[in-house]
C-alpha positions as CSV (number, residue, x, y, z in Angstrom):
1,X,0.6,28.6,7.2
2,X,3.7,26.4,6.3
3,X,2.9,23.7,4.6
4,X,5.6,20.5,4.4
5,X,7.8,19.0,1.8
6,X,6.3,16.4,0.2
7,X,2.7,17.0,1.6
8,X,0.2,14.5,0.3
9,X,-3.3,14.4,-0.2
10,X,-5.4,13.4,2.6
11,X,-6.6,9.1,2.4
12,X,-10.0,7.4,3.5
13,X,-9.2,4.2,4.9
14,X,-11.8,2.0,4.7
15,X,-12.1,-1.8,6.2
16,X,-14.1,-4.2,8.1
17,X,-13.1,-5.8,11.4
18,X,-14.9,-8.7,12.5
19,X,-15.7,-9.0,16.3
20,X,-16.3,-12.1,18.2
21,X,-19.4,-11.5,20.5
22,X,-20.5,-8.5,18.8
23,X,-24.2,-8.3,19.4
24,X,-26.5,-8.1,17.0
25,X,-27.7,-4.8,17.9
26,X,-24.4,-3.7,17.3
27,X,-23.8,-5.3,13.6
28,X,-22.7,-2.5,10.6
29,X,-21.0,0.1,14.1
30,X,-19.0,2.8,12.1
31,X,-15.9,4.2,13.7
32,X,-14.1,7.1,12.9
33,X,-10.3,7.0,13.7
34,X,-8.4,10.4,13.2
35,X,-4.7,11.1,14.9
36,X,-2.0,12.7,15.4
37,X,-3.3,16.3,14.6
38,X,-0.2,18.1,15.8
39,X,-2.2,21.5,14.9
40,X,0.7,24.0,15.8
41,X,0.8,26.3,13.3
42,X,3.0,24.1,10.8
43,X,2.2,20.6,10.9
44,X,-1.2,20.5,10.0
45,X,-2.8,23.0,7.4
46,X,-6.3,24.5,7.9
47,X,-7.6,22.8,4.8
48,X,-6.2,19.5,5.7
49,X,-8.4,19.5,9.1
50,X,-10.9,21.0,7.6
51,X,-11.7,18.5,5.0
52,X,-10.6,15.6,7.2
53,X,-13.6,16.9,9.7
54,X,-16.5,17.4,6.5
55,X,-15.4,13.5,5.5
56,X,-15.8,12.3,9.1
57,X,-19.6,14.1,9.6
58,X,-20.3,12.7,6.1
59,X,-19.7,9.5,6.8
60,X,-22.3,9.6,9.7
61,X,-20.2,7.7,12.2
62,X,-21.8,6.2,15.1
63,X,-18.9,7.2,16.7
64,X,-15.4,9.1,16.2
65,X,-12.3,8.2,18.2
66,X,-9.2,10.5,18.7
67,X,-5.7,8.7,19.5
68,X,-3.3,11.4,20.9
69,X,-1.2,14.1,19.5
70,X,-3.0,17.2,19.3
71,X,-0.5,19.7,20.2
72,X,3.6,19.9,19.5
73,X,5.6,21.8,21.8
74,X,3.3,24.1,22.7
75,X,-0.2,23.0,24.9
76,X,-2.0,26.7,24.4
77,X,-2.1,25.7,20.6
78,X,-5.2,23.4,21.9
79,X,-7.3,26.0,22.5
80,X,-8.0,26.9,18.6
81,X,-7.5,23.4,18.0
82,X,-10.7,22.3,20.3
83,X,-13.1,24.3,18.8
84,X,-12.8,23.0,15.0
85,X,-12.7,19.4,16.9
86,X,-16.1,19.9,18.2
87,X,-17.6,20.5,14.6
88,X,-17.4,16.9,14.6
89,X,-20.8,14.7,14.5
90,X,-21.9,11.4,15.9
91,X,-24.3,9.2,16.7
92,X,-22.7,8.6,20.2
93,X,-20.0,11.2,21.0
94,X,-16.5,11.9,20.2
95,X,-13.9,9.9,22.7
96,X,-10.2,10.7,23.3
97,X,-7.1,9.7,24.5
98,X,-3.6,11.7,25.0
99,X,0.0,11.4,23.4
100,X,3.5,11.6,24.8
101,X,3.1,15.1,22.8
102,X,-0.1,16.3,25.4
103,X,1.8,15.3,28.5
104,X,5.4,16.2,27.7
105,X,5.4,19.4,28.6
106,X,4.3,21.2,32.1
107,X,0.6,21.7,32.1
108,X,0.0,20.3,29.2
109,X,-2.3,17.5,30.3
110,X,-4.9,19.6,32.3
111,X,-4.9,22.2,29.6
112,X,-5.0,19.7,26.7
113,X,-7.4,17.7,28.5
114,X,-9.5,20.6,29.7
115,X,-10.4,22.5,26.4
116,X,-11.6,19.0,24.8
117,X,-13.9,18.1,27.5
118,X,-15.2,22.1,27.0
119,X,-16.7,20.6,24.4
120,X,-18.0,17.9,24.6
121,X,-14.8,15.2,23.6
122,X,-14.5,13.1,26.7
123,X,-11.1,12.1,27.3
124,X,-10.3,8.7,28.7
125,X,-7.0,8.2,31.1
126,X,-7.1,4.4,32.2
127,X,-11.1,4.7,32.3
128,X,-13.7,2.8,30.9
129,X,-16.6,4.0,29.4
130,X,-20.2,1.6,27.3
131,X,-21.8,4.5,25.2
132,X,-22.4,1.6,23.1
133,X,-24.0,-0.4,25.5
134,X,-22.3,-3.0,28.2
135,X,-21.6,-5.6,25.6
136,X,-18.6,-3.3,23.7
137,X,-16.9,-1.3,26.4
138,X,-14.2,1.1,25.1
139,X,-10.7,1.5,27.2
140,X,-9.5,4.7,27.1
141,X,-5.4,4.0,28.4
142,X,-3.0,6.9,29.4
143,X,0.2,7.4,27.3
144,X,2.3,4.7,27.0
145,X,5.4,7.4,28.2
146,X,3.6,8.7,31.1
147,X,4.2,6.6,33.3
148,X,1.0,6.0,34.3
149,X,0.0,3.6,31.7
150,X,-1.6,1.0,33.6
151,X,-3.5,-2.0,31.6
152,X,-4.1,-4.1,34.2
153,X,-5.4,-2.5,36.9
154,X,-8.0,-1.2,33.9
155,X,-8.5,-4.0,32.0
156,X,-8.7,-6.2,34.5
157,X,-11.8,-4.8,35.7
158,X,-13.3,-6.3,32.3
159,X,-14.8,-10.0,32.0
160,X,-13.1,-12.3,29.7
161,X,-16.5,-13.4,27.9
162,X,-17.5,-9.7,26.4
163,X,-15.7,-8.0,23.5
164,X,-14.1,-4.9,24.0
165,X,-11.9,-1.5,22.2
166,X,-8.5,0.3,23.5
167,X,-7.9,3.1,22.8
168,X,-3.9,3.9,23.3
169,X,-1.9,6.3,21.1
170,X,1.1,4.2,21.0
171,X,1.2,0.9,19.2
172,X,4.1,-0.8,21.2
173,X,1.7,-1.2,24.2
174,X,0.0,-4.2,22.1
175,X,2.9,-6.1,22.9
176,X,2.2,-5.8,26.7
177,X,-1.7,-5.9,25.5
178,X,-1.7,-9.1,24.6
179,X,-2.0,-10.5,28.3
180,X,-5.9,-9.3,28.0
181,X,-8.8,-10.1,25.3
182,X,-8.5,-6.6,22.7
183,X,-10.7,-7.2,20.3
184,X,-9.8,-3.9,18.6
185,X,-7.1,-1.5,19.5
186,X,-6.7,1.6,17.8
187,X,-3.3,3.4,18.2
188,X,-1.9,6.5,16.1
189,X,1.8,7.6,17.1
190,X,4.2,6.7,14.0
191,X,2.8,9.2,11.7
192,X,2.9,5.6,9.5
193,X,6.8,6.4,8.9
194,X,6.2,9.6,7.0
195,X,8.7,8.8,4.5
196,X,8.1,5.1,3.3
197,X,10.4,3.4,1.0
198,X,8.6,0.7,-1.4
199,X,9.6,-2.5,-1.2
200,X,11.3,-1.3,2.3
201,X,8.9,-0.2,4.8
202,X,9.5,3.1,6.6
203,X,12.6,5.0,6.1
204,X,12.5,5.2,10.3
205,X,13.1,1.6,10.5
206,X,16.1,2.0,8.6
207,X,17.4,4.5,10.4
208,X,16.9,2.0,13.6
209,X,18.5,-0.6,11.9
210,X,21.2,1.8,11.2
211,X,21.8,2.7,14.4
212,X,21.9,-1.0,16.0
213,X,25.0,-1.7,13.8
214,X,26.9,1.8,15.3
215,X,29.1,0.7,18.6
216,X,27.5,2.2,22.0
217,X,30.1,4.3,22.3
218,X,29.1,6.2,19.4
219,X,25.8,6.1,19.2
220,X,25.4,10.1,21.1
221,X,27.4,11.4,18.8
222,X,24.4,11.4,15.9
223,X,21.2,13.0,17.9
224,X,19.1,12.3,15.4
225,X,19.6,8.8,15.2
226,X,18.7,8.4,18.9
227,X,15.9,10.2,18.8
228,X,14.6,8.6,15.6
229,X,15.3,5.4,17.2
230,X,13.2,6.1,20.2
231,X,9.7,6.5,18.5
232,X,9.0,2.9,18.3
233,X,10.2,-0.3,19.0
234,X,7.3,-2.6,16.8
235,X,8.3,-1.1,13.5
236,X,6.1,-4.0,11.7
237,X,3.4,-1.9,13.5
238,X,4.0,1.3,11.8
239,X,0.3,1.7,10.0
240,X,-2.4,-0.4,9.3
241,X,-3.8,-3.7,10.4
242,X,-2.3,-6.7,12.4
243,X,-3.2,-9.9,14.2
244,X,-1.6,-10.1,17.4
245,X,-2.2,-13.4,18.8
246,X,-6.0,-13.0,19.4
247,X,-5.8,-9.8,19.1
248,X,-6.4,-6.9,16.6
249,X,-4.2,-3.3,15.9
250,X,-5.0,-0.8,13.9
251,X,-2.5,2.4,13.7
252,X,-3.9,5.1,11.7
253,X,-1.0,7.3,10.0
254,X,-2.1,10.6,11.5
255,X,-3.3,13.6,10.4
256,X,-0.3,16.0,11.0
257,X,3.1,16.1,9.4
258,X,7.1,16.5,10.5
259,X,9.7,18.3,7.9
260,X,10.9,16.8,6.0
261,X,6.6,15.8,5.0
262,X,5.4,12.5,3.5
263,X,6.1,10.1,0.9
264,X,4.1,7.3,0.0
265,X,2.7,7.8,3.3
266,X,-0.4,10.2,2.9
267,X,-2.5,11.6,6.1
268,X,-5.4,9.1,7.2
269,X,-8.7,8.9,8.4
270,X,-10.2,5.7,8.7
271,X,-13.7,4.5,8.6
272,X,-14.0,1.2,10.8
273,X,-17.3,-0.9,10.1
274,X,-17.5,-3.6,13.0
275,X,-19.6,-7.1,12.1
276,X,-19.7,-10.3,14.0
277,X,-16.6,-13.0,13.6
């Protein structure tokens, strides 16, 4: 097992998000966030998950939520992924959405999709789902690249007058978000930058703002700027959490790791206590 340049240690995030409506029976809810896995042999070490999955069960979450990105370039990776996934515990059950990464490639989707339900990590494609009860319903939303993402005709479904959570691995879709009440999104996606610059922000943005200065014309000629540009488009979303007009984002940096690794930027999971507003 490779592990990258510049690995860091893995971070507990911990913070409280108030909740408007949040019934009392649901005061002191604890959340588990992990993302971005990207368990394919290089990105993410054994020990890494390992430990990540002993500080979620000892947290005793009432719940754990998985934002996308399990697999790379290759969906069969899933299958020795799942297994170590379902060694995680709560009160409630362990919820899902996809990445662009588990639907880019053919058959990725059903396969990816199929060895986490196996056992037992239901995963949510424009659904909705009240293991907490009907006053918090969670929104499970497909990839924001799938072309099937499709807020509306699943939020919609939703009244106006009852909190509720998103799940969607992609953190530019609160932008479009903001048309419904989201009391709590939870997004993954950016990796938080990987490499952030103090004082800065992530070295990605820079390489975005880099790229907007190049003439058109030119722009193909350097790959990697085009692809780096093409992650996100919010880069004041990159990791952590924001106030969206009404709204509330929180983008957990992920678990796994691209060369060239991290820097100041270290792996996350995230322990979410919800309370009343």
């Amino acid at each position: 097992m490779l592990s990258p340049i510049l690995s860091e240690s893995l971070k507990v995030e911990r913070l409280t998000i108030p909740i408007k409506g949040l019934s009392s029976l649901l005061e002191g809810t604890k959340i588990v966030q992990l993302s971005d896995l990207h368990d394919d042999g290089c990105c993410l070490s054994p020990q890494l998950l390992t430990q990540a999955i002993n500080l979620s069960n000892q947290e005793q979450p009432d719940l754990v939520m998985l934002t996308g990105d399990y697999i790379t370039n290759q969906a069969d990776t899933i299958y020795t992924l799942a297994p170590k996934l379902k060694l995680l515990q709560s009160r409630v059950g362990t919820y899902a959405v996809l990445g662009n990464h588990d639907v880019l490639y053919p058959q990725a989707k059903p396969k990816v999709t199929e060895a986490l339900s196996e056992v037992g990590i239901k995963v949510l494609w424009n659904e909705i789902i009240s293991p907490l009860g009907d006053n918090l319903p969670i929104v499970g939303l497909a990839d924001f690249w799938s072309g099937e993402f499709n807020p509306e005709a699943t939020l919609s479904r939703l009244s106006e007058s009852k909190p509720c959570l998103v799940l969607s691995h992609n953190p530019d879709t609160a932008k479009i978000l903001q048309h419904w009440r989201v009391d709590l999104q939870l997004s993954g996606h950016t990796h938080g930058g990987q490499i952030v610059i103090p004082g800065f922000g992530p070295g990605l943005m820079l390489v975005q703002q880099i790229r907007e200065r190049i003439p058109s014309q030119l722009q193909n000629c350097i790959p990697y700027i085009n692809h780096c540009s093409g992650i996100l488009k919010n880069w004041q979303w990159h990791q952590g959490w924001h106030h969206i007009r009404g709204n509330q984002l929180y983008v957990n940096r992920g678990l796994g790791t691209y060369f060239p690794g991290r820097f100041f930027c270290p792996p996350e999971l995230t322990v979410i206590t919800l309370v009343s507003a």
